[in-house]
N, CA and C atoms as an extended XYZ file, in Angstrom:
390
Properties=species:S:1:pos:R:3:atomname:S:1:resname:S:1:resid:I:1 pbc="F F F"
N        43.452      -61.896      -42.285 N   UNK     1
C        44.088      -61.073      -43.309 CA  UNK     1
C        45.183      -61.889      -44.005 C   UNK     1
N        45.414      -61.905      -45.464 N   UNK     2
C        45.900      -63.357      -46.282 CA  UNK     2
C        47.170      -62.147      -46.249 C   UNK     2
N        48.190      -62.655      -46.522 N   UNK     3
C        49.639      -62.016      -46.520 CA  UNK     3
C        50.076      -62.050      -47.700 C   UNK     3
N        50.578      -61.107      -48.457 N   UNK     4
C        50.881      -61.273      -49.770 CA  UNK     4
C        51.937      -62.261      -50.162 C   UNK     4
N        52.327      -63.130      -51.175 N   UNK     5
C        53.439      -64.227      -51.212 CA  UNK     5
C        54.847      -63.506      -51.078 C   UNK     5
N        54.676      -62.217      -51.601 N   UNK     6
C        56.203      -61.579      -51.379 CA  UNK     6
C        57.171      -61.055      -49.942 C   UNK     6
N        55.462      -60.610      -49.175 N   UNK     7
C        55.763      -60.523      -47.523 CA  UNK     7
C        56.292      -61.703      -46.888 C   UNK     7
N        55.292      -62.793      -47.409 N   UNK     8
C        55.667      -64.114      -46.325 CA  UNK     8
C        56.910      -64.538      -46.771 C   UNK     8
N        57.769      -64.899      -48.390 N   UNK     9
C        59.418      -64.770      -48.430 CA  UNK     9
C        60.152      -64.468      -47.676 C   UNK     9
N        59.737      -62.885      -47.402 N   UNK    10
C        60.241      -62.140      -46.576 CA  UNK    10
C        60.343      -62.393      -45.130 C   UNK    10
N        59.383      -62.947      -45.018 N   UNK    11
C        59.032      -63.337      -43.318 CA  UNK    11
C        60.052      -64.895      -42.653 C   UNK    11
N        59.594      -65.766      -43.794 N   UNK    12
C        60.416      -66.965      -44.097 CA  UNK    12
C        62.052      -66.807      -43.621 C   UNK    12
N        62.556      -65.547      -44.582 N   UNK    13
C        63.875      -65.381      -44.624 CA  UNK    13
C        64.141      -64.870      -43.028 C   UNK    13
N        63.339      -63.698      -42.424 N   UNK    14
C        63.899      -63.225      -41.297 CA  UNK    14
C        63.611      -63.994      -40.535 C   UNK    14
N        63.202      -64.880      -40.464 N   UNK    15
C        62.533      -65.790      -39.243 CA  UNK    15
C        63.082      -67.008      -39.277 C   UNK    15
N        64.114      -67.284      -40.509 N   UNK    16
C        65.362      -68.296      -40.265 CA  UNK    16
C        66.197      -67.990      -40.093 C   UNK    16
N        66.863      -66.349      -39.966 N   UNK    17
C        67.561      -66.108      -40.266 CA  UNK    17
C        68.132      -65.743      -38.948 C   UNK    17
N        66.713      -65.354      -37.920 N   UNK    18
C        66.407      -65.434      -36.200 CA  UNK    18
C        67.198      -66.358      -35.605 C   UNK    18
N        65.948      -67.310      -36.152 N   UNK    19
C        66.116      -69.072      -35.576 CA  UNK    19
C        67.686      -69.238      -35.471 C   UNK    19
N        68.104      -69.358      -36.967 N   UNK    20
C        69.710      -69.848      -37.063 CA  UNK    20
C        70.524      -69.205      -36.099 C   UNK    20
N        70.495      -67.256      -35.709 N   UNK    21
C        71.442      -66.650      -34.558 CA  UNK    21
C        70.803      -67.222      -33.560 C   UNK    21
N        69.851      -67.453      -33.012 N   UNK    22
C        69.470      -68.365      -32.024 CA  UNK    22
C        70.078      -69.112      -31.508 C   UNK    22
N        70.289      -70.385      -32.700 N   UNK    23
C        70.984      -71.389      -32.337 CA  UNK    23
C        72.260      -71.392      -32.293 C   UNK    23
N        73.043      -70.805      -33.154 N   UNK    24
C        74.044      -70.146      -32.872 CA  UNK    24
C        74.973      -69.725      -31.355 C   UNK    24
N        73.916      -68.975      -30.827 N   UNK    25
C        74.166      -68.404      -29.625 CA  UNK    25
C        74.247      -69.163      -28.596 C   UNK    25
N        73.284      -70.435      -28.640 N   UNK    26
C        72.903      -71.687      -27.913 CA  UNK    26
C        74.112      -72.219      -27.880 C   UNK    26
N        74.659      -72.837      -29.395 N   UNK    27
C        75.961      -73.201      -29.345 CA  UNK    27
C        76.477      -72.879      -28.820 C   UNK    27
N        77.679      -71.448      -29.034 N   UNK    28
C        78.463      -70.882      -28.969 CA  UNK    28
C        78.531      -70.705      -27.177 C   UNK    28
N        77.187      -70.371      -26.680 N   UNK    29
C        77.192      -70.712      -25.271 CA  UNK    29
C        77.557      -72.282      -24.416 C   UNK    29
N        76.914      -72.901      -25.421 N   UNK    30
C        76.925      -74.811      -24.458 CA  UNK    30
C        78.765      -74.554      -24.635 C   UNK    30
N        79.280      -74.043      -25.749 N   UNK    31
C        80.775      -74.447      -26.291 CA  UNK    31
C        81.452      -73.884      -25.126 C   UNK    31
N        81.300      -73.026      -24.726 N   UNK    32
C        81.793      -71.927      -23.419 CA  UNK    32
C        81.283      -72.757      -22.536 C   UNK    32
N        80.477      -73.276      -22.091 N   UNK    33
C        80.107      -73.648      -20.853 CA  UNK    33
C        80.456      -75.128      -20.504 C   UNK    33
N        80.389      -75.761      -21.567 N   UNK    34
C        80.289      -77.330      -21.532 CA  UNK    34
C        81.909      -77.969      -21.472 C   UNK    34
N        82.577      -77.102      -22.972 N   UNK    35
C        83.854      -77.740      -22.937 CA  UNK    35
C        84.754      -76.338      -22.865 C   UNK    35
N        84.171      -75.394      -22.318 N   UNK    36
C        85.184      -74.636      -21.900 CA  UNK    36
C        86.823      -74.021      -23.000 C   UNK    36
N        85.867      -73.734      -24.168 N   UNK    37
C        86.366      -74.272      -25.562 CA  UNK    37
C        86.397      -72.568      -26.213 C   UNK    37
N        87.183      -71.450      -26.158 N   UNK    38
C        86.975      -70.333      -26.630 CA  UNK    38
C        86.933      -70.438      -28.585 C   UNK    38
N        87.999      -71.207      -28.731 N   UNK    39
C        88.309      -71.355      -30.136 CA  UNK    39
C        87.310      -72.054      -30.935 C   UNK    39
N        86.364      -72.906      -30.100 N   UNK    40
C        84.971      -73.309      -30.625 CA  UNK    40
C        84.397      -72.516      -30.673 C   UNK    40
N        84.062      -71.574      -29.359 N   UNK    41
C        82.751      -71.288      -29.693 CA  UNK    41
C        83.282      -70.030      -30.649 C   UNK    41
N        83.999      -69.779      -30.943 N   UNK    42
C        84.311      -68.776      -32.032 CA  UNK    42
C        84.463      -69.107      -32.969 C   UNK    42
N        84.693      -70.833      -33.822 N   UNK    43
C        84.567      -71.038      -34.875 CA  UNK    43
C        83.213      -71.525      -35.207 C   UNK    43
N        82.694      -71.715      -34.091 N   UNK    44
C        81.038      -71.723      -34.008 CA  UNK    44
C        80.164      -70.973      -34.739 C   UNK    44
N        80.497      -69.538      -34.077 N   UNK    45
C        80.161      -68.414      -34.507 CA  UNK    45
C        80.313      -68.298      -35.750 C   UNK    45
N        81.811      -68.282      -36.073 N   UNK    46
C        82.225      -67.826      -37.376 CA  UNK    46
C        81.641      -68.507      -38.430 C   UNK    46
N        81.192      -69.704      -38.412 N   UNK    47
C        80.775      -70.650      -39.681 CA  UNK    47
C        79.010      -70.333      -39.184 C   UNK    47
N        78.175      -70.071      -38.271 N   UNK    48
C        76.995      -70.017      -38.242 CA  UNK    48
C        76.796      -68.279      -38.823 C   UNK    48
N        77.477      -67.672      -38.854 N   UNK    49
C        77.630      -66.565      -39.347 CA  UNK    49
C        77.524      -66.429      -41.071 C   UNK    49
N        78.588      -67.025      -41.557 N   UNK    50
C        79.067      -67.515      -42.397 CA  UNK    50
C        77.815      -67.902      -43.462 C   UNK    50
N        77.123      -69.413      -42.139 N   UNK    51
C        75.925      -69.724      -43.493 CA  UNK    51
C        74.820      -68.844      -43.333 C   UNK    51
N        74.538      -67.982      -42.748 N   UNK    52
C        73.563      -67.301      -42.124 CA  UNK    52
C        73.722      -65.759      -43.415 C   UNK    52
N        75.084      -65.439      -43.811 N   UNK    53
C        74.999      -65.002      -44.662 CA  UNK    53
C        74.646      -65.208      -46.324 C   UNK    53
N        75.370      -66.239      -46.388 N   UNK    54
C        74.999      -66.936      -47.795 CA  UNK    54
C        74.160      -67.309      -48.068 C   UNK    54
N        73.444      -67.619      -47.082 N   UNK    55
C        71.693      -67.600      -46.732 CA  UNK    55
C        70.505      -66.483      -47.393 C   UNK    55
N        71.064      -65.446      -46.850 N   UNK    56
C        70.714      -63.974      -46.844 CA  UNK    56
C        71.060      -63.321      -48.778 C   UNK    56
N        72.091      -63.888      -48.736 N   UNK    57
C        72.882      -63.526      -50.000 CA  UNK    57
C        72.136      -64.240      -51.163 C   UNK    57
N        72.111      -65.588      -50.980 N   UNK    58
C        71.164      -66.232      -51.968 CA  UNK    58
C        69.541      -65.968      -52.248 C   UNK    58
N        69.006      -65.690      -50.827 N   UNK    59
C        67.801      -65.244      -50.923 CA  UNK    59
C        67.416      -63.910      -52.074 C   UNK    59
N        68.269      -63.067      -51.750 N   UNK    60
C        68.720      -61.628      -52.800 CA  UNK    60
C        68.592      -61.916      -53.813 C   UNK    60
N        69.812      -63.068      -54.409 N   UNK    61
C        70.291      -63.043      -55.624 CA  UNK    61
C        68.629      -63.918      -56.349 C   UNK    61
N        68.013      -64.644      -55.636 N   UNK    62
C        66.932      -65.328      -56.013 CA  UNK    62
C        65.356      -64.649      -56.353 C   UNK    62
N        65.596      -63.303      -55.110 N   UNK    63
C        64.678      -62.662      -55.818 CA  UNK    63
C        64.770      -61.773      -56.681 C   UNK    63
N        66.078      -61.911      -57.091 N   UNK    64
C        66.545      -60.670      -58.201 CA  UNK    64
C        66.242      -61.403      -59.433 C   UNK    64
N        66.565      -62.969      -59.701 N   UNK    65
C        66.747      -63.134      -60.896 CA  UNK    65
C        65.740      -63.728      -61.180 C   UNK    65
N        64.957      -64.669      -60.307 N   UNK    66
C        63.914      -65.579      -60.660 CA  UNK    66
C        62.480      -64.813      -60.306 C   UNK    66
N        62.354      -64.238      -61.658 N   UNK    67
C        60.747      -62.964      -61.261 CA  UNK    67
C        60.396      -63.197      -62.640 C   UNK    67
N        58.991      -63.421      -62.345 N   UNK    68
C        57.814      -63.739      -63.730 CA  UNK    68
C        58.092      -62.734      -64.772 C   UNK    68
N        59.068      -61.522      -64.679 N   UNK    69
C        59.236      -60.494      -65.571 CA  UNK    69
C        60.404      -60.708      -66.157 C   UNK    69
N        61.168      -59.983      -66.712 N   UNK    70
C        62.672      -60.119      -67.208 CA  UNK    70
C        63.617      -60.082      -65.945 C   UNK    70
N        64.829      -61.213      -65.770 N   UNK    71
C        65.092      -61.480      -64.569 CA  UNK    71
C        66.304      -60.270      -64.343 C   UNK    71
N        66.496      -59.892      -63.581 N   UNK    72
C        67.628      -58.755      -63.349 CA  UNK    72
C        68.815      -59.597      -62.543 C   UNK    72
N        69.683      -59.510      -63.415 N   UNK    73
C        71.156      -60.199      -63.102 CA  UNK    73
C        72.215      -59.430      -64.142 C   UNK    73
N        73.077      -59.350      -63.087 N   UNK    74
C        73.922      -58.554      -63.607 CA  UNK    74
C        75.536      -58.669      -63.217 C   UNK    74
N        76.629      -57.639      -63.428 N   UNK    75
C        77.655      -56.988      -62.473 CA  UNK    75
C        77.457      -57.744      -60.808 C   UNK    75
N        76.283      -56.862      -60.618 N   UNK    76
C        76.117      -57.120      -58.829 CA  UNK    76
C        75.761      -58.414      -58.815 C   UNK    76
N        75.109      -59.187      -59.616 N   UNK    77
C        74.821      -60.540      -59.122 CA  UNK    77
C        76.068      -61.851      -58.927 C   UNK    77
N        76.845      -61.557      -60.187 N   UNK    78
C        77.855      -62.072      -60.319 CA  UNK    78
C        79.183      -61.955      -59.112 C   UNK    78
N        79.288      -60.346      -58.433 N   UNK    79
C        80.391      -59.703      -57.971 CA  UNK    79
C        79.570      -60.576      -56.304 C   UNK    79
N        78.311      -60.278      -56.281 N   UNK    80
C        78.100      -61.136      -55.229 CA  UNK    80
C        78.152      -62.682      -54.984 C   UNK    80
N        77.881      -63.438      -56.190 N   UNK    81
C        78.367      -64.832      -56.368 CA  UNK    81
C        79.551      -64.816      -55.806 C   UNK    81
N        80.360      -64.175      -56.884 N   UNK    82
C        81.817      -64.240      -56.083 CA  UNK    82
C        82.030      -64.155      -54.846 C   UNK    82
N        81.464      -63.061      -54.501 N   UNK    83
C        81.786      -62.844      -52.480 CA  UNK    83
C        81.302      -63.623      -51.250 C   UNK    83
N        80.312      -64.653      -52.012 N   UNK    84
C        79.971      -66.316      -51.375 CA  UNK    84
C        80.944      -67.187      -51.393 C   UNK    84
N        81.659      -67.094      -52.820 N   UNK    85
C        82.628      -68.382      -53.039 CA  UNK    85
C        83.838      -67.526      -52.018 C   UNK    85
N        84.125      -66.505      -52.330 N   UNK    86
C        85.147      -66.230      -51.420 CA  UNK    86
C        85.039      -66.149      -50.101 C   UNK    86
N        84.246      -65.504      -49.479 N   UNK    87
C        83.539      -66.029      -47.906 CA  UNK    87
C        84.385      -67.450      -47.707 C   UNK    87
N        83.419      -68.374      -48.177 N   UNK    88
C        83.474      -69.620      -48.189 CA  UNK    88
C        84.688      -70.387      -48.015 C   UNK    88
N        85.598      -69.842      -49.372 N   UNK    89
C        86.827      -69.991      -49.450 CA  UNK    89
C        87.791      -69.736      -47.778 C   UNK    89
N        87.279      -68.315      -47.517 N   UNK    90
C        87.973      -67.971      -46.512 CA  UNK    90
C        87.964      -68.965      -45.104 C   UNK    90
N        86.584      -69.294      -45.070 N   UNK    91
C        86.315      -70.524      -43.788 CA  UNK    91
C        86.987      -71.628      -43.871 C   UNK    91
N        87.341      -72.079      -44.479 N   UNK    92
C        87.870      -73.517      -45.255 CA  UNK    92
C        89.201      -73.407      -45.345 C   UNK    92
N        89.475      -72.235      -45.776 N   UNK    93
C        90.910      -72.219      -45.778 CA  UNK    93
C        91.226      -71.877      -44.035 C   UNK    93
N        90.877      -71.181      -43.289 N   UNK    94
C        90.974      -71.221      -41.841 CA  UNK    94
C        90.861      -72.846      -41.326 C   UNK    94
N        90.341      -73.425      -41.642 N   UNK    95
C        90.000      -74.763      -41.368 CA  UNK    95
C        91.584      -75.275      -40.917 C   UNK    95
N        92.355      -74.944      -42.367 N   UNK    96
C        93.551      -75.903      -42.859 CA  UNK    96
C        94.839      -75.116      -42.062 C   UNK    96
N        94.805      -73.845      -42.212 N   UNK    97
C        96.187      -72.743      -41.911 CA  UNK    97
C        95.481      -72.460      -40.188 C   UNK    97
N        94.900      -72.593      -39.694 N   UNK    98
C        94.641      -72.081      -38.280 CA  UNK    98
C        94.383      -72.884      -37.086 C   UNK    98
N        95.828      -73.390      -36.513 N   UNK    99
C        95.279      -74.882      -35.421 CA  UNK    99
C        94.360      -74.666      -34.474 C   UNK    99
N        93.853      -73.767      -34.342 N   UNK   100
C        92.607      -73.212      -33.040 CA  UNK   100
C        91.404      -73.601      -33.293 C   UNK   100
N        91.211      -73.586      -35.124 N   UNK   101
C        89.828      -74.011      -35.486 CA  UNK   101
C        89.337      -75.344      -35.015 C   UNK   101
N        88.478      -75.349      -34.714 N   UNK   102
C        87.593      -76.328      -34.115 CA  UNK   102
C        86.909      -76.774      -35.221 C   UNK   102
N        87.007      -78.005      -36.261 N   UNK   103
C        86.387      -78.569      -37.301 CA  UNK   103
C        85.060      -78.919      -36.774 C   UNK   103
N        84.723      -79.599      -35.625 N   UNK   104
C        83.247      -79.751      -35.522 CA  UNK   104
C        82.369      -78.955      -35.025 C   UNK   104
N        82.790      -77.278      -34.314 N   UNK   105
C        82.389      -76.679      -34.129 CA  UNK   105
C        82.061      -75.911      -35.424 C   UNK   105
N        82.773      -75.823      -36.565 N   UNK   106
C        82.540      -75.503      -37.953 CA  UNK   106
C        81.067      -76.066      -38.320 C   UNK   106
N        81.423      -77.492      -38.404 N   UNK   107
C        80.110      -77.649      -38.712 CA  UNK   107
C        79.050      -78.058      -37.620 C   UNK   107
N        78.982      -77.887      -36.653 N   UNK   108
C        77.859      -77.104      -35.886 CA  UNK   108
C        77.282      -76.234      -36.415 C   UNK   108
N        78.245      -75.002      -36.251 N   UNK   109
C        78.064      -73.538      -37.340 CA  UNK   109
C        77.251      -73.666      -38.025 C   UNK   109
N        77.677      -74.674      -39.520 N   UNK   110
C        76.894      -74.846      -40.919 CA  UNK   110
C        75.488      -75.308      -40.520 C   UNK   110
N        75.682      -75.940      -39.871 N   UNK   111
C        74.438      -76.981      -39.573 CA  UNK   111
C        73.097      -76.059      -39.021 C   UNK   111
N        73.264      -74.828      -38.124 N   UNK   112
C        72.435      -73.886      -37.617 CA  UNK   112
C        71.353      -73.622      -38.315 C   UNK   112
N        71.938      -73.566      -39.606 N   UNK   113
C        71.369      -72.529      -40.576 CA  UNK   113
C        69.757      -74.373      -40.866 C   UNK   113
N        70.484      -75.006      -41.570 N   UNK   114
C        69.935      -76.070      -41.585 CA  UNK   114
C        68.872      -76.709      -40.650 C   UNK   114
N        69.266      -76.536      -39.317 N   UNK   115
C        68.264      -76.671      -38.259 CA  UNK   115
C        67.568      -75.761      -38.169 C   UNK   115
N        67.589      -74.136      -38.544 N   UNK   116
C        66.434      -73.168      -38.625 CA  UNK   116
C        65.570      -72.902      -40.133 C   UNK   116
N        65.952      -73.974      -40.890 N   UNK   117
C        64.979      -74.007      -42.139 CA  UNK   117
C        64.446      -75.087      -41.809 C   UNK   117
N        64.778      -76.588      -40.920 N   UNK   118
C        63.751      -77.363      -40.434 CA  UNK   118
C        62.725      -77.306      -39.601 C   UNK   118
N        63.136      -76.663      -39.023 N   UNK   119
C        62.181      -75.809      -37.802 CA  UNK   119
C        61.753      -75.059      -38.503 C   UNK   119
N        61.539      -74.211      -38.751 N   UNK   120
C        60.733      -73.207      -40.155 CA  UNK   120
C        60.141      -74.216      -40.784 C   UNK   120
N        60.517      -74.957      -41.465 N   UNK   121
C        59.295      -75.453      -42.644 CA  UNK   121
C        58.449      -76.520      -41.694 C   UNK   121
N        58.692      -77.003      -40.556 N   UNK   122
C        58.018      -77.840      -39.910 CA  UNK   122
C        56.860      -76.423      -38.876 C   UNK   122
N        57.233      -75.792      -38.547 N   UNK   123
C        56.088      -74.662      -38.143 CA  UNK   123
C        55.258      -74.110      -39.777 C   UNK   123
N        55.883      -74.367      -40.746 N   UNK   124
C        55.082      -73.804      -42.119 CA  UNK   124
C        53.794      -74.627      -42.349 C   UNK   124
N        54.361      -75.758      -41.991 N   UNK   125
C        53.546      -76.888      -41.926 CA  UNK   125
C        52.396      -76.958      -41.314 C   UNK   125
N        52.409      -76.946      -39.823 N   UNK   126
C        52.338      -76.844      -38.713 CA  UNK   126
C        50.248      -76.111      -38.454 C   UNK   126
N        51.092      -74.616      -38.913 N   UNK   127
C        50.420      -73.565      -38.953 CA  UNK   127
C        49.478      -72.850      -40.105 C   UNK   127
N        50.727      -73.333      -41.457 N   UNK   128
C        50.069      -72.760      -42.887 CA  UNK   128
C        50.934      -71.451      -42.738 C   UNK   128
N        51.905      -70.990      -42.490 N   UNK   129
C        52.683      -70.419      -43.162 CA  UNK   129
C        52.591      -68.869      -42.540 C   UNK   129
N        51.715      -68.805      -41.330 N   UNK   130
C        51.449      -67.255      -41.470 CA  UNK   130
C        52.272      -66.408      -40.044 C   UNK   130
């Protein structure tokens, strides 16, 4: 049974979106266990969170605007742009004002998201997508 292209997007998105809390959790656990590190594994969290949303957020804004019909962008597309850059803003600026943050546990964090779209497109590969 062939899957329609709009399901499998769909499938794509939740199934990196898995992967990434996955790894996440992996982290955030080795960070607790390994170096005994609370403020890691919570900035762990916080930045795998972080891209895991903007993730989610872009996916939205992508199937809102980029459609073979007239693209729908608007108010909400924009007010949500914004609430990426500010997210964003907010991590970064924790980076600088908060001595607890753990900078490489940050980007651990970022990186999650990244390691569950490689893993995803290497099973897309893999399998054919289904």
């Amino acid at each position: 049974m062939e899957i329609p292209p709009d399901e499998r997007a769909g499938l794509f998105t939740r199934r990196v979106a898995r992967t990434a809390w996955g790894l996440v959790i992996v982290g955030a656990a080795a960070e607790l266990i390994l170096r005994k590190s609370v403020p890691g594994a919570v900035s762990l969290t916080g930045a795998g969170a972080v891209a895991i949303i903007n993730f989610r957020w872009l996916d939205a804004v992508i199937q809102r605007v980029v459609q073979p019909e007239k693209p729908q962008y608007g108010l909400r597309a924009v007010l949500g742009f914004l609430g990426r850059l500010a997210l964003l803003a907010g991590v970064f600026a924790a980076l600088v004002w908060v001595p607890q943050v753990d900078p490489i546990a940050v980007a651990l964090g970022f990186s999650t998201l990244v390691g569950a779209l490689i893993f995803e497109g290497l099973r897309w590969g893999r399998v054919g997508g289904g």
